[in-house]
Structure formats: C-alpha cells, structure tokens
N, C-alpha and C positions, 0 to 999 in steps of 0.2 A: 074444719078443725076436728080431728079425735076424739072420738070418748076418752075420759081417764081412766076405765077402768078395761080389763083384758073382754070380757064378757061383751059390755055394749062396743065393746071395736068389734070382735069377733060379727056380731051381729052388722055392726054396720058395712064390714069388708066381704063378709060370706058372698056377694052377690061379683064379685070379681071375677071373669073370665078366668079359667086355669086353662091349662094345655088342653088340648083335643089329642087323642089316641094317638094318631099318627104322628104326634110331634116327641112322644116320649123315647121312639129312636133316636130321631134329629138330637135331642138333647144327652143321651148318652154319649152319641159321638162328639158333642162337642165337649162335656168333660172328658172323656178322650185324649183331646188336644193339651189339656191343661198342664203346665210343670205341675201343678201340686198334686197330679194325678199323678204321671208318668214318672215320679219320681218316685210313690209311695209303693212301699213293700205290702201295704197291712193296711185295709180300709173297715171301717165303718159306717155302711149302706142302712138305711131305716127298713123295716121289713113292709112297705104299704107296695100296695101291686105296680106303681104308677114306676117306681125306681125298680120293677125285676131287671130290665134290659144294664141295667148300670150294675146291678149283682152279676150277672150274666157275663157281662163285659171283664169282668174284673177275674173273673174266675178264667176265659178265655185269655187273657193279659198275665197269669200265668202269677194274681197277684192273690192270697191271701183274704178272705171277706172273713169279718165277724158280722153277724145279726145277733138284733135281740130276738128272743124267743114272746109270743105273745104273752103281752101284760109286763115283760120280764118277770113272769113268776120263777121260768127256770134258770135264768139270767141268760149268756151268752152264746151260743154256737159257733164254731169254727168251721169254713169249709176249705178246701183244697180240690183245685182242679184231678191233680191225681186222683185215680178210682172211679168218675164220674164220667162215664160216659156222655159223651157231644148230646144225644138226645136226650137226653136227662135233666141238661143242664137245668132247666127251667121249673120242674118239677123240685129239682135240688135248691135254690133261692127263695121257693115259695115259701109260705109259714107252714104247710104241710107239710112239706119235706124235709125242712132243718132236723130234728129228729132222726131220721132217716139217714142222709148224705153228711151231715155236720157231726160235730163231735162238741158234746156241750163241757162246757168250759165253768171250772169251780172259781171262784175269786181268786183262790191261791194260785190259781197258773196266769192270771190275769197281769201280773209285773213284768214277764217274759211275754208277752204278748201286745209289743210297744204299735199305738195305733197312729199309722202317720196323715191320715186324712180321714174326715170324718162329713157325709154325705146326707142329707134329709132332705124331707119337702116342707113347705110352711103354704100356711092362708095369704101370710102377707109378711114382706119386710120391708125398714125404714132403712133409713138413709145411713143412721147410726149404729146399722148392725141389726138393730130389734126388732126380734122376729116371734110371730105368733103363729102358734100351731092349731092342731085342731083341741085344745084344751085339756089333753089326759096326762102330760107332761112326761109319756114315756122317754123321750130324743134328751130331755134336760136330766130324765133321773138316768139315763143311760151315759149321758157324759158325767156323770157326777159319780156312777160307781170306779167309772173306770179310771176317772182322775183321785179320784179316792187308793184307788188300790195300784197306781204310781203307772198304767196301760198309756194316757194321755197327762202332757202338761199345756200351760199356759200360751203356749205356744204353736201347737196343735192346730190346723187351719180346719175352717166350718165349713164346707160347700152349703147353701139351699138353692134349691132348683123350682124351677115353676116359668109360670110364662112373663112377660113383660108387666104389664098389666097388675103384677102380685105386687112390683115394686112401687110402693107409695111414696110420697114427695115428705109426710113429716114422721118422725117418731114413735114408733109404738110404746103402748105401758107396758110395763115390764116389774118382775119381783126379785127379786135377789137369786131366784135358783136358777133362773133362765138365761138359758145360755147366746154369745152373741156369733152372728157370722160374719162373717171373712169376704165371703164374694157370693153374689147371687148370678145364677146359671141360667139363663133361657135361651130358648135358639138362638137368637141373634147372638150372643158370648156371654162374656163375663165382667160383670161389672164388681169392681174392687169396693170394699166398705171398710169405711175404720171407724173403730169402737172407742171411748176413751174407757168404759168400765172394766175390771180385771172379771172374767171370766169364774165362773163359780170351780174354787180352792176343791170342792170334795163335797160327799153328803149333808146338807143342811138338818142335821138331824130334828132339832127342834120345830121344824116345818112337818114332820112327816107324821102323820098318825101310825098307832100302834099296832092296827091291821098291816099294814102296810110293809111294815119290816119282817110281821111275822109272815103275810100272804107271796114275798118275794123273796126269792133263795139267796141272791146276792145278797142283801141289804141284811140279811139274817145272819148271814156269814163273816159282813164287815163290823158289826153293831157288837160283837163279841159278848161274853157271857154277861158283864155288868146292863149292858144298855137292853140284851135280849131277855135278862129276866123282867126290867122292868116292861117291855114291850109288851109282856103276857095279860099286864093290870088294863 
C-alpha cells in the first residue's frame, strides 16, 4: 500500500527503473503514432533533457512547440521549425537555447496560442490518472497558467511518458493543483487512464506563496494589480 502523503510515496517509488538512454528514441516515435499527436497543431513538451527527441520531433512534424522556460520565471517560449536550421535543431529544444531560437511569449498572447496536447515525464502514475513528479510542481503550475489565460481547457489530453515499470497498480496522493493524465507512453504504447476528478480550472492562488508570483513573470502578469500589490507584503 502507499504512503498518503506525496513526499513518503515519492521516497518510496524513487527506486523505480525509468527508461535507459537508448529507449527515449523508441518512445518519441511511439508518441509519433499517436492520434492525439498527429492531430495537434500546438504542443506542450516539459523542458527535462529525457523528452529533447520529442521537442525535436515535433519541430521536424512541422508542428508548433511551447516550453516553459526554467523555473517558469520567464514563462513561456514559442518555437517554430522555420529559421532553425536541421543542425541546430537540438541546441534549439534545450533550456539553453529557448532564448536563443524561441520567442518568449507574454500571457497576453497566451489566448491565441490554443495548446492541443500537452507532454511530460512523471516518477510514477496510477491507474486513476494520478501522477507524481519530481516534487517542484513546474508541469501543474504550467497548465494552470495556461488554463488560466484560456491557451488549454478541460479537455486538453495529458501525455506522461516513462517506462512500464513507472505505472503503478494503486493511486497516487494528490492536491487540488495537480493535474491528471490521459495516457501513459512507454515503449511498448499507450495505455488509456480515466480520471474522475475535473482537472485544475486555473491558478490556485491561495496555495501560492507570495515570492512566487512576484519571482515568476506569468503568475505576475495574471494576478493583476489587486492581487500583485498584495504579493509584495
């Protein structure tokens, strides 16, 4: 059985086999296959090195990547295959290069900028969607601006990817700001999840300390002047 709390799961699952090197091709190309791939205009890829081949891929597909920028202090990046030379490509997906090759994105353009899949890794996921990460909650506060500022709804499918092994038989703990997935990716395919929880509506403001709105551009920019003056106390 589980821990109930996110911390001792974390501890207890950390010793879980993830993918070996060589398998994080095999697993691009099998989101590849995916309708909920091949149909998206506009992806949202996690920036962790393990998913570059799946930024990579998506730019070669000729499709649209957003990343966050590290910490999302600066919030979002936009890249486009245009301009980006073939050998580049990879330099261009890293967190060093988003700067560089991407074009960062203010909240305000964020409505026109509708996200139709959205791609991460996790420690571990249940059966009922619930997925734990590595504990800084970038991936939940990253759907939550962008559902916040009308980019993703409720509807929006979750790819997590990782190896077999990551998918556990019961339930993870979970908080109200965490978001749930759709299908979990490993080499062998795609195993379907259904959630009964509604997915997190937008910023949980009242969960958020007040460094945190002020140290991250987005959340600065959504929180508008009422909520940003008191941020400052």
């Amino acid at each position: 059985m589980l821990p109930s709390t996110k911390e001792e799961a974390r501890r207890q699952l950390s010793s879980l086999p993830g993918l070996a090197r060589a398998e994080w091709g095999r697993l691009a190309q099998g989101l590849r296959r995916l309708p909920w791939y091949r149909e998206a205009q506009r992806l949202l890829v996690c920036p962790v090195p393990g998913l570059a081949q799946i930024r990579i891929n998506a730019l070669v597909d000729g499709k649209e990547l957003l990343v966050a920028g590290a910490g999302l202090k600066e919030g979002f990046y936009r890249l486009r295959r245009q301009g980006i030379p073939f050998p580049e490509l990879a330099a261009a997906v890293s967190a060093a290069g988003l700067a560089r090759y991407g074009q960062r994105l203010d909240v305000r353009d964020l409505p026109g900028q509708a996200v139709d899949l959205l791609v991460t890794d996790a420690l571990a996921v249940g059966p009922d969607g619930s997925r734990l990460g590595d504990g800084q909650g970038h991936f939940d506060l990253a759907y939550a601006i962008l559902r916040q500022a009308g980019a993703v709804d409720a509807s929006t499918p979750v790819v997590a990817v990782g190896s077999p092994d990551q998918l556990v038989a019961e339930a993870l703990p979970q908080d109200p700001w965490d978001v749930a997935v759709d299908g979990w990716l490993s080499p062998p395919g795609l195993v379907a999840l259904s959630h009964g929880r509604p997915q997190p509506a937008g910023v949980l403001w009242d969960f958020l300390p007040a460094r945190a709105i002020r140290r991250k551009r987005p959340l600065w920019q959504l929180a508008g002047p009422e909520r940003g003056r008191s941020a400052h106390g």
